[in-house]
C-alpha positions in Angstrom: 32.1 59.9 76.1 28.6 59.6 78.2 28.1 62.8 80.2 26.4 62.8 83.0 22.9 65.0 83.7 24.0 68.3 85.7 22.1 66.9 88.8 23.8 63.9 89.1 27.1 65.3 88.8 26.0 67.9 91.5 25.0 65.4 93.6 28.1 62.8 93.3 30.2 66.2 93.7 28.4 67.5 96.9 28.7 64.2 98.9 32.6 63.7 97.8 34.3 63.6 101.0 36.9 66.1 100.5 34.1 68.5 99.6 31.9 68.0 102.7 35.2 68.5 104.0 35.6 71.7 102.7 32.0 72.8 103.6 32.5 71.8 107.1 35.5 73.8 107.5 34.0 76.6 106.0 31.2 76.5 107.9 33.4 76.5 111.1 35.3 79.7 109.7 32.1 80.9 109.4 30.7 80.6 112.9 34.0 81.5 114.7 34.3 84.8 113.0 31.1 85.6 113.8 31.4 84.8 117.7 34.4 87.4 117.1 32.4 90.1 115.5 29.7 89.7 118.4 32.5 89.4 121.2 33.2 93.0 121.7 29.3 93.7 122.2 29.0 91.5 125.6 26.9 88.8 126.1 24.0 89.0 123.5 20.4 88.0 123.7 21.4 85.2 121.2 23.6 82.5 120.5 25.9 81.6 117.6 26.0 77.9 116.2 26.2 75.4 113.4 23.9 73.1 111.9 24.6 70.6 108.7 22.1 69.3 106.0 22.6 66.9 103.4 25.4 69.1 101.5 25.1 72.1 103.2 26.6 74.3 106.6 24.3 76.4 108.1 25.7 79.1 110.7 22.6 80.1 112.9 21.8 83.0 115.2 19.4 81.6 117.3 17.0 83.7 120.5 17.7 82.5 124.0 14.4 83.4 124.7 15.3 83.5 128.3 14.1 87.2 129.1 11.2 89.4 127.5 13.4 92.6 126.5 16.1 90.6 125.0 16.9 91.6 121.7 16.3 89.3 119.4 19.2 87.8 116.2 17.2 89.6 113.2 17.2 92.7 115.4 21.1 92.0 116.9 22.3 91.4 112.7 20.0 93.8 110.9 19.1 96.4 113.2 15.6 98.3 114.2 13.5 100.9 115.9 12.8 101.4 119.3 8.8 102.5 120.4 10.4 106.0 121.1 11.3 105.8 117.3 15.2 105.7 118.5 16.7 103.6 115.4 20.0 100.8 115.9 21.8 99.9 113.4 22.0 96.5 113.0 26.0 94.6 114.3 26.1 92.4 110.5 27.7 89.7 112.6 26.7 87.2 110.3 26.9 89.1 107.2 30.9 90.8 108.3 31.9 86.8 108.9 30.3 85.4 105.5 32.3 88.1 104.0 35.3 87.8 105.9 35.6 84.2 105.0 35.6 84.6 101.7 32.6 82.2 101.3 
């Protein structure tokens, strides 16, 4: 038996259809959970949306950049402090979804 070098095998496994598959859905779990997380907070300064590489699912938060004193997605999902040192905690839309998808 000839096995194969651990990067080839990663690589014929991550282009397999029903994996991609899988990744895509995933990915889609992903972002909806996170538009439901940010949901109850109104329209935010940012938007929520998906973007695929070679093997991989990327859920973005993405600036709108449409007005100055928008908040902006690391400050939305992580939180920050205000000039009048006034601190925020941060909504974890991204992170709650990652980890309510099991993913």
């Amino acid at each position: 038996m000839r096995l194969r070098p651990k990067r080839a095998f990663n690589r014929s496994v991550a282009r397999n259809p029903k994996v991609k598959a899988a990744v895509r859905e995933n990915t889609e779990t992903i972002a909806a959970n996170a538009r439901v997380f940010a949901a109850p907070h109104g329209t935010l300064a940012s938007r929520i949306s998906t973007e695929y590489g070679d093997v991989d699912g990327y859920v973005v938060m993405s600036d709108n950049g449409k007005k100055k004193n928008e908040p902006a997605a690391a400050a939305i999902e992580f939180g920050g402090t205000f000039k009048n040192g006034r601190t925020q905690k941060g909504l974890r839309v991204l992170g709650r979804a990652v980890d309510t998808a099991g993913g």
